[in-house]
LOVO-292715 format. One record per residue (C-alpha): residue number from 1; x, y, z. Coordinates in nm, 3 decimals. Each point is the difference from the previous one (the first is absolute). Example, Ala and Ser with C-alpha at 12.3 -4.5 7.8 and 13.67 -1.06 7.14 Angstrom:
   kelo         X         Y         Z
      1     1.230    -0.450     0.780
      2     0.137     0.344    -0.066
// end
This chain:
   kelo         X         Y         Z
      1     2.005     4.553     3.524
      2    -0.204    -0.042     0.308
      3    -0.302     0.054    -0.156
      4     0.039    -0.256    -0.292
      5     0.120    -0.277     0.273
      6    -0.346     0.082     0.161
      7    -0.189    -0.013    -0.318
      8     0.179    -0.340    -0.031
      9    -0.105    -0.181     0.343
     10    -0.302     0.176    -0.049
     11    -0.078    -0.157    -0.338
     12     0.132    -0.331     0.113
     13    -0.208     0.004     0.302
     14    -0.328     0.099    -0.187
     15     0.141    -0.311    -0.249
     16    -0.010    -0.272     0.265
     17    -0.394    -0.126    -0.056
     18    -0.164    -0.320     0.116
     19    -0.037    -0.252    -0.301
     20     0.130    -0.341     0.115
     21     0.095    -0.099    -0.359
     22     0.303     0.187    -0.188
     23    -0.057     0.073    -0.345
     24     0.227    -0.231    -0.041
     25    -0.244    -0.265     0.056
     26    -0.351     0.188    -0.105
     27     0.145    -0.039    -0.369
     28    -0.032    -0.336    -0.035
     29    -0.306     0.004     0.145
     30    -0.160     0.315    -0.204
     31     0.002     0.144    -0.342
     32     0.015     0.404    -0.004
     33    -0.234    -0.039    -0.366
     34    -0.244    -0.110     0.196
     35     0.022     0.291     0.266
     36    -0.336     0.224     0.042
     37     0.070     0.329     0.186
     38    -0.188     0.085     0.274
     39    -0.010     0.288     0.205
     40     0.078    -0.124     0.343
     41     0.322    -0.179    -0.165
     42     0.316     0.078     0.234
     43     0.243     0.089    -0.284
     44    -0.073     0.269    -0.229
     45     0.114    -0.172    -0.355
     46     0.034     0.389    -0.213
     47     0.204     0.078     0.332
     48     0.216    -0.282     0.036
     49     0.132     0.079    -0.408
     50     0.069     0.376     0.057
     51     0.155    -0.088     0.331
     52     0.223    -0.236    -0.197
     53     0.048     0.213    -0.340
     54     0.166     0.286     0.225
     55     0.203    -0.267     0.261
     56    -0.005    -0.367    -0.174
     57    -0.088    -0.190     0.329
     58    -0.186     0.261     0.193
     59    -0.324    -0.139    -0.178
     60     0.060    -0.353     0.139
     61     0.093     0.140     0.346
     62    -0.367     0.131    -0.026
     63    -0.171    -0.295    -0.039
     64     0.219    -0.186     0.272
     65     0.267    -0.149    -0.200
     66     0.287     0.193     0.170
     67     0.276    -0.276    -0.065
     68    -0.079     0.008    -0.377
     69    -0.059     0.394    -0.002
     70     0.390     0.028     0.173
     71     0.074    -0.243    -0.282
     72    -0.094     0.207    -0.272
     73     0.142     0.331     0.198
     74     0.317    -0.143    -0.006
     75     0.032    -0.096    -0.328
     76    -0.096     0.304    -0.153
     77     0.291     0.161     0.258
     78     0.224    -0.234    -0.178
     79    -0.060     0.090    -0.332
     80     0.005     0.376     0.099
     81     0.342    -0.061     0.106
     82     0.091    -0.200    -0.283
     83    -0.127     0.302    -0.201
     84     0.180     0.298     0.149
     85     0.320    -0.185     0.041
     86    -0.012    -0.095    -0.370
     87    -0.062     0.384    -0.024
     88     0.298     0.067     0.250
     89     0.207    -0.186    -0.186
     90    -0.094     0.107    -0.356
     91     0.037     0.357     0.107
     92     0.373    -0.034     0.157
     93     0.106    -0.179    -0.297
     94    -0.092     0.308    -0.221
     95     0.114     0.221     0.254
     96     0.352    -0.231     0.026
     97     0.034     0.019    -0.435
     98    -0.054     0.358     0.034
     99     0.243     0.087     0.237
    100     0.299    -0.251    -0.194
    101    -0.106     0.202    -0.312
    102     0.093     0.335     0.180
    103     0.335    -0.176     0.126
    104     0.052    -0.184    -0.308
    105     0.006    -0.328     0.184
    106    -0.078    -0.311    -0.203
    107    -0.202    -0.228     0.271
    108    -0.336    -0.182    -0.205
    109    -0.299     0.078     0.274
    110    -0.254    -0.206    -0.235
    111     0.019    -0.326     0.187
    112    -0.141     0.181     0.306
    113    -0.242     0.190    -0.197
    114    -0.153    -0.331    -0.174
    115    -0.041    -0.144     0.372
    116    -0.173     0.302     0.133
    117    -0.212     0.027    -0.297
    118    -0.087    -0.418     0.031
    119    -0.096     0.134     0.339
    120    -0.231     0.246    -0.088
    121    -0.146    -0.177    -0.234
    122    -0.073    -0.322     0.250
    123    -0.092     0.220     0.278
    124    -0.204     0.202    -0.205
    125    -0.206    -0.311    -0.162
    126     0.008    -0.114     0.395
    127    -0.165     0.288     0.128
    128    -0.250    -0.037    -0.318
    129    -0.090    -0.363     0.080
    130    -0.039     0.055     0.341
    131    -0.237     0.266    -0.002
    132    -0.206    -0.117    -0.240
    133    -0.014    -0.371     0.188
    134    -0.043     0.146     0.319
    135    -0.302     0.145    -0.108
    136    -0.155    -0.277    -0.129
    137     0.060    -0.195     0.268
    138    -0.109     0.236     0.269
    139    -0.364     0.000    -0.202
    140     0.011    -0.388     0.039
    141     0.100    -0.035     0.353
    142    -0.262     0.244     0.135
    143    -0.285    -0.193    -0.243
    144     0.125    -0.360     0.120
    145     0.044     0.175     0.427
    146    -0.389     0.110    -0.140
    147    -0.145    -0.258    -0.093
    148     0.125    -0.211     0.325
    149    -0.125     0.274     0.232
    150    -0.348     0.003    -0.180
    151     0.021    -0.402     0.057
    152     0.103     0.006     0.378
    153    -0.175     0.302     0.200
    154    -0.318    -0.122     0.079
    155     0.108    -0.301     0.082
    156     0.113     0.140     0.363
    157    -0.346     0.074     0.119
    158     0.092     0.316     0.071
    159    -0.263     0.263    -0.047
    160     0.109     0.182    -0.229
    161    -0.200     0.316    -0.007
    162    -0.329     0.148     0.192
    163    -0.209     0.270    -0.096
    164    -0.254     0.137     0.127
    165    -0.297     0.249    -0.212
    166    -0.266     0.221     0.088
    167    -0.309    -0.088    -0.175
    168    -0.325     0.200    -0.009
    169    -0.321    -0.194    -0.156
    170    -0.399     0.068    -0.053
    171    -0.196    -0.226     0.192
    172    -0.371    -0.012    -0.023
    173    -0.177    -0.098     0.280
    174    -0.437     0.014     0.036
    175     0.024     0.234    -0.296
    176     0.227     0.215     0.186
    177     0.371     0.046    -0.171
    178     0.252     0.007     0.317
    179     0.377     0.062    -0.085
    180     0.210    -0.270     0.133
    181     0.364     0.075     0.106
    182     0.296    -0.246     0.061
    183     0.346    -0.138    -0.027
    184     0.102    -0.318    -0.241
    185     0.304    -0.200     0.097
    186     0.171    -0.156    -0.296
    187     0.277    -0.219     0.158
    188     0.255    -0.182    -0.284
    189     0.204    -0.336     0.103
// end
């Protein structure tokens, strides 16, 4: 238990990033069929929809959504529940008629089976819907988080990386080839 409570905060942690717009507002601004993938993006798009195919909302806690990706957790907990105790409750009922069969008691169970199999059948359609929307959306939250990012990070004037190469050249000099050695900086704003 400790360790998944650690995983959490560690996961919600890693989650809190800098954009100064929610996704909430980069949507109206842009359209994810217009997204071009590139490879300094912060959110991992293939990522984000595996993340959210195994957990529905872990894919949208990954791009920095976590209010939407608790959202989607919860809901899919809901229909879980819905789910089991419409299994629960199917289950006892058949359990219940069996048991009045041995004692020869006359009570009709099938109202309570009906409601836990309506329950099953929501929760199960739920969980369906959920996963399959969760998803979706985690793809398009990462593009649209994208897409703002590729917008706004040079616009800090922050340098954003330095390198610096070795190079090795021919130079020819009074018919005389001399090897000239040196370093190139490459600075990036």
């Amino acid at each position: 238990m400790k360790k998944s409570g650690i995983i959490l905060i560690l996961l919600f942690v890693y989650t809190l990033n800098s954009y100064s717009q929610s996704y909430k507002e980069n949507k109206l601004i842009y359209d994810q069929h217009l997204y071009q993938e590139k490879s300094d993006d912060p959110n991992n798009i293939f990522a984000c929809g595996v993340a959210s195919y195994f957990i529905p909302g872990l894919g949208q806690i990954l791009a920095g959504e976590t209010g939407r990706g608790l959202t989607f957790i919860g809901c899919d907990l809901a229909c879980n529940m819905l789910f089991f105790g419409g299994s629960v409750c199917v289950y006892s009922s058949f359990l219940n008629s069996m048991i009045d069969i041995y004692n020869y008691d006359q009570f009709d169970y099938s109202n309570q089976f009906y409601i836990g199999l309506g329950s099953i059948i929501v929760g199960l359609t739920g969980m369906i819907f959920v996963k399959v929307y969760s998803v979706f959306d985690a793809v398009k939250v990462a593009k649209i988080n994208n897409m703002y990012f590729q917008d706004h990070k040079n616009e800090t004037g922050v340098i954003e990386s330095i390198q610096l190469k070795p190079y090795v050249s021919q130079i020819s000099l009074n018919n005389r080839n001399e090897t000239s050695v040196g370093l190139s900086l490459n600075i990036t704003f």
